[in-house]
C-alpha positions in Angstrom: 5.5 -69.0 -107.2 7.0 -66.0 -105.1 8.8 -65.8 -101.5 7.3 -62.4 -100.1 8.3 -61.3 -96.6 5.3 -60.6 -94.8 5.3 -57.7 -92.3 1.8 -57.2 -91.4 0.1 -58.8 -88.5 -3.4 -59.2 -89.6 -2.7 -60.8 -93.0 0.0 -63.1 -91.6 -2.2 -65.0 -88.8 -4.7 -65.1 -91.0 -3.0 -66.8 -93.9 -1.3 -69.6 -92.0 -4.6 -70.9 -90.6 -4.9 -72.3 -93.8 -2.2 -74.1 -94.0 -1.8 -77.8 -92.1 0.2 -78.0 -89.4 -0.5 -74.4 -88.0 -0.2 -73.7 -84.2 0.8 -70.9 -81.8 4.6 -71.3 -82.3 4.8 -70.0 -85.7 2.0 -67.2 -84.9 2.3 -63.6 -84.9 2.1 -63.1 -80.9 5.2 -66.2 -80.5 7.2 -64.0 -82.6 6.9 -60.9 -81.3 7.9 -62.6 -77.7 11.1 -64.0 -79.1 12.2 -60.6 -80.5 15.3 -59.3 -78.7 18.5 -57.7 -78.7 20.3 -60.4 -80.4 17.3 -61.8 -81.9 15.1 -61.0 -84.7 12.1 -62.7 -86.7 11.2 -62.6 -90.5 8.1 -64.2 -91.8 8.0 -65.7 -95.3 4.9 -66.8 -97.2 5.1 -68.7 -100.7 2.4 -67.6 -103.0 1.2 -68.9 -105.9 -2.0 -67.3 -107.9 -3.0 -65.8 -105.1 -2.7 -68.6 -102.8 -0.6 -69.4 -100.1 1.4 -72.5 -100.8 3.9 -73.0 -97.8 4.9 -70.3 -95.0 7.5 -69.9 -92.2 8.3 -67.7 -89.3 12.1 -67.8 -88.4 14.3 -66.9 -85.5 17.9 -65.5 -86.0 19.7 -65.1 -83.7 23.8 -64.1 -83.5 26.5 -66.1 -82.4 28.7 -64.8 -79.8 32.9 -63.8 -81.2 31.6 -65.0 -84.9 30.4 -62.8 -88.0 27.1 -65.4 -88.4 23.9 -66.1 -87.5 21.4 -69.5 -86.8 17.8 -69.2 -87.5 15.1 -71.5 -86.3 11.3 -72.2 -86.9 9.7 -73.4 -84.3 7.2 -76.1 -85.2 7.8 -74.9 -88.7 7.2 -74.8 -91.7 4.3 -75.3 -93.1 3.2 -75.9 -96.3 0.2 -78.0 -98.3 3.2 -80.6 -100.7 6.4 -82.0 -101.0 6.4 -79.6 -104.4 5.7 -76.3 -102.4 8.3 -77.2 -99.1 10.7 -77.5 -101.9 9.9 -74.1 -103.9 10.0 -72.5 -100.5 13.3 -73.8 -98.8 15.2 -72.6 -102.1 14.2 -69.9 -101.8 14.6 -69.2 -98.2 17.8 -70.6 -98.4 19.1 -67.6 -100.4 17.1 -65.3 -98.3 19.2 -66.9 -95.4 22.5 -67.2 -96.6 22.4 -63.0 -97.4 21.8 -62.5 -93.8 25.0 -64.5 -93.0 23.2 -67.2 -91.5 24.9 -70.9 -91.1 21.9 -73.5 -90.8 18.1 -73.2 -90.3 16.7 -76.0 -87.8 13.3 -76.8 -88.0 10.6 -79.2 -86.3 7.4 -79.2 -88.3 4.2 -80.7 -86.8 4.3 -83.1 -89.6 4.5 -86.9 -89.1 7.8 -89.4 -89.4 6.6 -90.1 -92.6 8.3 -86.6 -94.0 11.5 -88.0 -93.3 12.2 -89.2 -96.8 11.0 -85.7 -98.0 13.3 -83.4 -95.5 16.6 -85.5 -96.6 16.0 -85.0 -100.4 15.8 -81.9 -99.4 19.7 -81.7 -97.7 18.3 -81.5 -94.0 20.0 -83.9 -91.3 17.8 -85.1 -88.4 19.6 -83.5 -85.0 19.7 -85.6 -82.0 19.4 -84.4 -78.1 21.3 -87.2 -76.2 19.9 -87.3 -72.6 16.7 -84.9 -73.0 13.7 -86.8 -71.7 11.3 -85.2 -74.0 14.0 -85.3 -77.4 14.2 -81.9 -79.1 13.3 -78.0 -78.6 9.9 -79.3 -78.3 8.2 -83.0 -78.2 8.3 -85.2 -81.0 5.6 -87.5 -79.2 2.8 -85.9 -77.6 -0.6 -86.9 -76.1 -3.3 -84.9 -78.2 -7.4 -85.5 -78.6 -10.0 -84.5 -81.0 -12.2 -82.0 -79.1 -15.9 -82.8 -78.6 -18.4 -79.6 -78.7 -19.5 -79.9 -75.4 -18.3 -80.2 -72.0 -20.7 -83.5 -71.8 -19.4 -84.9 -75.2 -15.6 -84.3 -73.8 -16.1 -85.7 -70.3 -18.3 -88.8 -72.4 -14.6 -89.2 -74.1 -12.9 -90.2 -70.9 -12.0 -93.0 -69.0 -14.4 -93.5 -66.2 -11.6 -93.0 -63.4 -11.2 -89.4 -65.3 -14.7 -88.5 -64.5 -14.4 -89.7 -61.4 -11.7 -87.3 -60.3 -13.2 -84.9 -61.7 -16.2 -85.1 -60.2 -14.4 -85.9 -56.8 -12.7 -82.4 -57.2 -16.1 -80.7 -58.0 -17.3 -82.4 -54.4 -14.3 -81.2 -52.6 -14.6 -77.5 -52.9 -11.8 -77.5 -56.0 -12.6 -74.3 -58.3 -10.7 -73.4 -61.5 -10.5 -69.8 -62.7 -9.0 -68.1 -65.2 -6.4 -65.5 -64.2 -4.0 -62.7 -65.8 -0.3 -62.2 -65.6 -0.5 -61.4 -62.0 -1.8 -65.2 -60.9 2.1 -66.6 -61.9 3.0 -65.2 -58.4 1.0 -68.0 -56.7 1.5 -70.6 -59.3 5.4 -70.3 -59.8 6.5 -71.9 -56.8 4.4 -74.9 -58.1 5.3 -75.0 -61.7 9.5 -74.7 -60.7 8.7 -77.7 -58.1 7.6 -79.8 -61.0 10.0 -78.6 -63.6 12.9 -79.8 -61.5 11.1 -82.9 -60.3 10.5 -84.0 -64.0 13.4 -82.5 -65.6 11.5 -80.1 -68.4 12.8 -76.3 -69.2 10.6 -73.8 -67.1 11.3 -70.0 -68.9 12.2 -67.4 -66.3 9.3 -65.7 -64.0 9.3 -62.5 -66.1 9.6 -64.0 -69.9 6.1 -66.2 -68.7 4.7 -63.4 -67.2 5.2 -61.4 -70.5 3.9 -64.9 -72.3 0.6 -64.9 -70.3 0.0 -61.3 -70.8 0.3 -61.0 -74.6 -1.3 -64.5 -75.0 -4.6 -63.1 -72.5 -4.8 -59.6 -74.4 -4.8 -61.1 -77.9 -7.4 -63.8 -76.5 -5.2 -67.1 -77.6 -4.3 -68.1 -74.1 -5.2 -68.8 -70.9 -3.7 -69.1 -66.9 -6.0 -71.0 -64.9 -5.6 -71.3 -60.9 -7.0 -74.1 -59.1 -7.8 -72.9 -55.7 -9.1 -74.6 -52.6 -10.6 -72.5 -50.0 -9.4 -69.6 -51.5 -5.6 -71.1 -51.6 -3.6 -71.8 -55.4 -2.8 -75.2 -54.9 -1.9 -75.9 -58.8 -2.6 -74.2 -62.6 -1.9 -74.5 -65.7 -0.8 -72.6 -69.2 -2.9 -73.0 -72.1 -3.1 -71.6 -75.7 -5.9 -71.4 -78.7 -4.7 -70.7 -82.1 -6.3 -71.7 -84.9 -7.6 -75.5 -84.8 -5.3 -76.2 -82.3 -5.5 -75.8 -77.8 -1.9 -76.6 -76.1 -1.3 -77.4 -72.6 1.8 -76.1 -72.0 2.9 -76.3 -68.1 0.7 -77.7 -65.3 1.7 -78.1 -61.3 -0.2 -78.6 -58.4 0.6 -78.8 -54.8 1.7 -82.0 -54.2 -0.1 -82.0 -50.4 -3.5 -81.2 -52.7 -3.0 -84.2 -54.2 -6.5 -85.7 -53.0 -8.5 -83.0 -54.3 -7.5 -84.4 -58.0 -6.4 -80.6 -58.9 -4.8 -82.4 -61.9 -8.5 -83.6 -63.5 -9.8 -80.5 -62.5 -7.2 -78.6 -64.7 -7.2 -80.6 -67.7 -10.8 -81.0 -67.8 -10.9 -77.0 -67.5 -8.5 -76.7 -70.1 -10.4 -78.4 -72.8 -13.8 -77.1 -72.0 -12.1 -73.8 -72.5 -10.1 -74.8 -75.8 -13.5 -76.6 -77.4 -15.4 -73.2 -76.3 -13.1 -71.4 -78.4 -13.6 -73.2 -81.4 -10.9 -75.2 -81.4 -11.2 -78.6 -83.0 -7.6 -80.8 -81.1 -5.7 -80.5 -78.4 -2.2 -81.5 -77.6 -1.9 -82.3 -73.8 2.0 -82.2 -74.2 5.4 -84.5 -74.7 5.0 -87.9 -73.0 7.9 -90.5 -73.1 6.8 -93.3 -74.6 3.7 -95.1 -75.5 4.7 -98.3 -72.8 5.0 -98.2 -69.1 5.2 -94.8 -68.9 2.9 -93.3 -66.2 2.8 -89.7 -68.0 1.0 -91.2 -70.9 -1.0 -93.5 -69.0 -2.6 -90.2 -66.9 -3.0 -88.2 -70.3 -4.8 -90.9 -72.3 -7.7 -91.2 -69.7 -8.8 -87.8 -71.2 -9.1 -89.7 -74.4 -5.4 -88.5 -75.6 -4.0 -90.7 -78.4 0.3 -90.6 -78.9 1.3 -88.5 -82.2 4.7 -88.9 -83.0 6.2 -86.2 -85.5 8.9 -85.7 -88.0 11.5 -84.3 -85.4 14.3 -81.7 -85.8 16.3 -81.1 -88.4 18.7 -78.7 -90.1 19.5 -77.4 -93.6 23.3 -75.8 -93.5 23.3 -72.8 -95.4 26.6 -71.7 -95.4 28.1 -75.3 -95.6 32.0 -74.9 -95.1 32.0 -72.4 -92.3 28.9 -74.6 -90.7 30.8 -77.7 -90.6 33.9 -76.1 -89.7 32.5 -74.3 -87.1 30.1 -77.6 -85.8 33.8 -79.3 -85.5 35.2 -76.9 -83.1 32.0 -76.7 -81.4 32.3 -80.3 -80.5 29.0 -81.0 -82.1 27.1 -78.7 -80.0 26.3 -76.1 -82.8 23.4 -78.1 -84.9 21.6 -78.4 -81.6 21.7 -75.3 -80.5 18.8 -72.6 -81.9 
């Protein structure tokens, strides 16, 4: 086996579709995005007669007044065995530690039962106190096997579901697909809900810039739910391999009676199974009991997934430790 750093676009999409676990975070398209002064990304692919074994895209990123760096890899890696993560963190773990960097966090789309597998391999699991959804990104989510057909998905439902849905069909609601320029009607909506349920909303211009590259390279989606011509809610969606996400949805809380919510999820995975795409993960719930967030999502047919977590590998041990002491414990958390 060999650790090649892939620099081409076409070849790196393309071979991590073949791997399990694969999603838009560790894509060509979510790189490029997080690319910035500070920051850089390097993709690595384990290869082994030809085939991929295990890949990873990683964020570095520079600490401010010290000489190092953290990298991250968002809902990464991935890779096929215990055998091949193995092959592939040694070897990344000297890749690493050349480009002065401390620890590498990870938070694969594998389930809890890795956990035995990440601590052989040196990782420790990292813990958000007080975040409502846990980690950088959910470790339980409400995701559902896609159906072919818009009558096969809305067959999946609950029976209140299709009634909403059909209630907003009734009521004038339309769903439509829009570019970058539709945030400027939605954003008032999707900060409303962000502070009202606590979740990290990026900046006006760094979705903007997510919505356009994700619409030009066809592996997203905005869509507006209007009402006589008015937004009153939308939502962010992206297709990338197997897998459809729904990343952010608001609505106008006064539109609550034309069930804008239904509309947009039902719209949403129409759109995903039209695209080929076989799952889709309707986003972080909080638990599976008494939790109204999950109770909405399952009617959809959503089932919880818990995964693995986040974890990190130090790299540089004795200035990682040292420098997670002064930090007061904040550096393994941070990315």
């Amino acid at each position: 086996m060999r650790l090649t750093l892939v620099t081409d676009e076409t070849n790196w999409d393309e071979l991590i579709h073949g791997l399990p676990g694969h999603g838009v975070y560790q894509a060509w398209s979510w790189g490029e995005l997080r690319k910035g002064p500070h920051r850089e990304v390097r993709r690595y692919a384990l290869v082994e007669g030809g085939q991929v074994r295990a890949a990873v895209a990683v964020e570095l990123r520079r600490l401010a007044h010290v000489p190092w760096r953290i990298a991250y890899a968002p809902r990464g890696p991935l890779w096929r065995d215990g055998r091949d993560l193995g092959v592939l963190l040694g070897d990344l773990r000297r890749e690493l530690s050349k480009l002065s960097v401390l620890h590498l966090k990870i938070n694969p789309d594998r389930p809890p039962s890795e956990d035995a597998t990440l601590k052989s391999l040196g990782f420790a699991r990292v813990s958000h106190p007080g975040r409502t959804f846990g980690g950088i990104l959910p470790e339980l989510s409400a995701r559902l096997r896609l159906a072919a057909s818009v009558e096969a998905l809305r067959g999946a439902m609950e029976p209140e579901a299709r009634r909403r849905i059909r209630q907003a069909e009734r009521r004038g609601l339309r769903v439509e697909q829009s570019g970058p320029g539709g945030l400027r009607e939605l954003y008032p909506w999707l900060q409303a809900t962000a502070d009202r349920q606590s979740f990290f909303l990026p900046p006006r211009e760094t979705l903007h810039e997510i919505v356009r590259v994700w619409t030009e390279r066809g592996e997203g989606a905005l869509l507006l739910a209007r009402s006589e011509g008015r937004c009153v809610g939308g939502a962010l969606c992206s297709f990338f391999g197997e897998e459809g996400v729904g990343h952010f949805l608001a609505d106008d809380p006064s539109s609550r009676h034309l069930s804008t919510a239904y509309a947009l999820y039902d719209a949403g995975l129409a759109e995903a199974a039209a695209r080929g795409c076989r799952f889709f993960d309707l986003g972080g719930i909080h638990s599976t009991a008494d939790d109204g967030l999950f109770d909405f999502k399952r009617q959809f047919g959503a089932l919880a997934v818990r995964l693995v977590g986040e974890w990190n590998l130090p790299v540089r041990r004795l200035p990682y430790a040292l420098l997670s002491v002064a930090s007061r414990g904040r550096l393994p958390r941070r990315i």
